[in-house]
N, C-alpha and C positions, 0 to 999 in steps of 0.2 A: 744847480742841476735841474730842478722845478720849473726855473723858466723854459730850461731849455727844451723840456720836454712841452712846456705848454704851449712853445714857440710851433715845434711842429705839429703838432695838433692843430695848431689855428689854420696853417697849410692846405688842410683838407679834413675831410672826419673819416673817421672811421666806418670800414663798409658794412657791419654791422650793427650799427648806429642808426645809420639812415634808413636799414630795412624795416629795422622798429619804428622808424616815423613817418617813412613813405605810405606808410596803410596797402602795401600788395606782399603777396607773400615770398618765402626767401627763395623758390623757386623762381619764381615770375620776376624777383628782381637778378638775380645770375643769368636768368635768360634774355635780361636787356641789356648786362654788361657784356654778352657773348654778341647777340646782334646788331648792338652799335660798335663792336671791335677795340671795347675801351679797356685799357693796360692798367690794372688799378697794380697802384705800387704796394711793394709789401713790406713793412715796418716792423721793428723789435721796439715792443713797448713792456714798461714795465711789470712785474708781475705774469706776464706768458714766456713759455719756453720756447715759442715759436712767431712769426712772423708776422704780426695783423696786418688783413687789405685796407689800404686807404683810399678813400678817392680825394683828386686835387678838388679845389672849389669849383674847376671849369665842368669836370665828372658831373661833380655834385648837381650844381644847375641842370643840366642835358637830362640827369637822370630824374630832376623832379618833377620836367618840365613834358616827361616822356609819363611817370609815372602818374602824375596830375590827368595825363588823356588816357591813360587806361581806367585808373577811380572811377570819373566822370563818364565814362562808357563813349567817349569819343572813339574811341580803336582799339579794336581788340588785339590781343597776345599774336593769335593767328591771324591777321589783318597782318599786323608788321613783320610776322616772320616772312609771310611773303611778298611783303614789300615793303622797307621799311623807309620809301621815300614818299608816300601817303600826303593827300593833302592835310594839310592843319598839322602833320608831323612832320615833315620835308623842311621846312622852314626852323625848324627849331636842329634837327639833326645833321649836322655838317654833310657835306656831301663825301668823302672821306670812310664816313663809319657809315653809309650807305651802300656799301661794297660785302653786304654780310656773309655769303656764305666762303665757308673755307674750305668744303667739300667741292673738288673740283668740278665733277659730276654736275654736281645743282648748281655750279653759276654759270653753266653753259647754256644760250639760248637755242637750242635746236629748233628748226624752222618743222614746221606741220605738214604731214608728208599725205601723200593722197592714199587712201585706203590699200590698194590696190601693190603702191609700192611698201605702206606698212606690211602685211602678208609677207611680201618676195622677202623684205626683211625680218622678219619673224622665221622664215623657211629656212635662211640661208645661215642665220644665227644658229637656231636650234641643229643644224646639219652641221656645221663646220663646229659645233663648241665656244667658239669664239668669245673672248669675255668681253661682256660690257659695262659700263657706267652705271651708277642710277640714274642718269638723267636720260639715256638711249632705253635705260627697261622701261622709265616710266612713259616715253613717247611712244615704243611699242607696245605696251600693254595697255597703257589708256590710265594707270594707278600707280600708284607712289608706293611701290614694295615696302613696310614696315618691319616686316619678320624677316627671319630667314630664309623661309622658302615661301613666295606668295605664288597663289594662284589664279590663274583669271581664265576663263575659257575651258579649254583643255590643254595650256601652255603654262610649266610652271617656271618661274625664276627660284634658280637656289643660289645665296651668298655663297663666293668663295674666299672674298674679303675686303677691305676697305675699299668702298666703291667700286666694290667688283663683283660683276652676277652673270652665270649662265645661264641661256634656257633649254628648257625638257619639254620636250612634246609628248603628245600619249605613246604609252608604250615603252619610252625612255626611262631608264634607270637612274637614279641619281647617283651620280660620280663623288659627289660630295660627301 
């Protein structure tokens, strides 16, 4: 039964195994398993009553090899969330798990609109209710809504749900 078990361990290690050795913290490494899109399997090992994350040996490499350029201050956390085909990272990251965001919203490239038509669209949003994306609030507003209700100008965006925000001009009441 010992081999057996030691057989699948050799398979890959354990994901909290390697948090301990990567030298980044257990935040910073879940947030590289989420932005290279990688599927860690999940294992019944001895002594837990529940399921350990493994990564295969391929995981393991990508993730040292990622976590190695953040130690070394080659790219930072916020460098790769926004882009995580980066030079000196591009080359190690499959092009595959390159595809990070799962928020429909943010993987949309919205082209840059001229002032003038941002406005018409800021008026006709705020007038009709109309929900929008986060990736249309942040092209109109100029910022990347964080909270609930952000505000920029005199125009507020309030969440009404998963990628989804109205806006309030002065004067307007929140519906939300």
């Amino acid at each position: 039964m010992d081999g057996a078990i030691a057989a699948a361990e050799i398979d890959g290690q354990r994901f909290s195994q390697w948090i301990e050795t990567a030298g980044i913290s257990r935040s910073t490494a879940f947030e590289l398993v989420k932005l290279l899109g990688l599927d860690l399997e999940q294992r019944k090992v001895p002594g837990s009553n529940r399921p350990v994350a493994f990564a295969t040996a391929e995981q393991v490499q990508l993730l040292d090899a990622i976590a190695g350029r953040l130690r070394d201050g080659g790219v930072t956390l916020a460098e790769l969330r926004r882009d995580p085909r980066l030079p000196g990272v591009a080359a190690i990251v499959p092009a595959a798990a390159a595809t990070v965001p799962d928020d429909p919203g943010l993987s949309e490239t919205l082209p840059d609109l001229p002032l003038l038509d941002r406005l018409q669209a800021l008026e006709i949003a705020m007038a009709t209710g109309a929900p929008l994306t986060t990736a249309e609030v942040r092209q109109l507003l100029g910022v990347f809504p964080g909270a609930a209700r952000v505000t920029r100008g005199r125009v507020t965006a309030a969440r009404i749900g998963r990628n989804q925000w109205i806006l309030e001009g002065p004067g307007q009441s929140g519906t939300v």
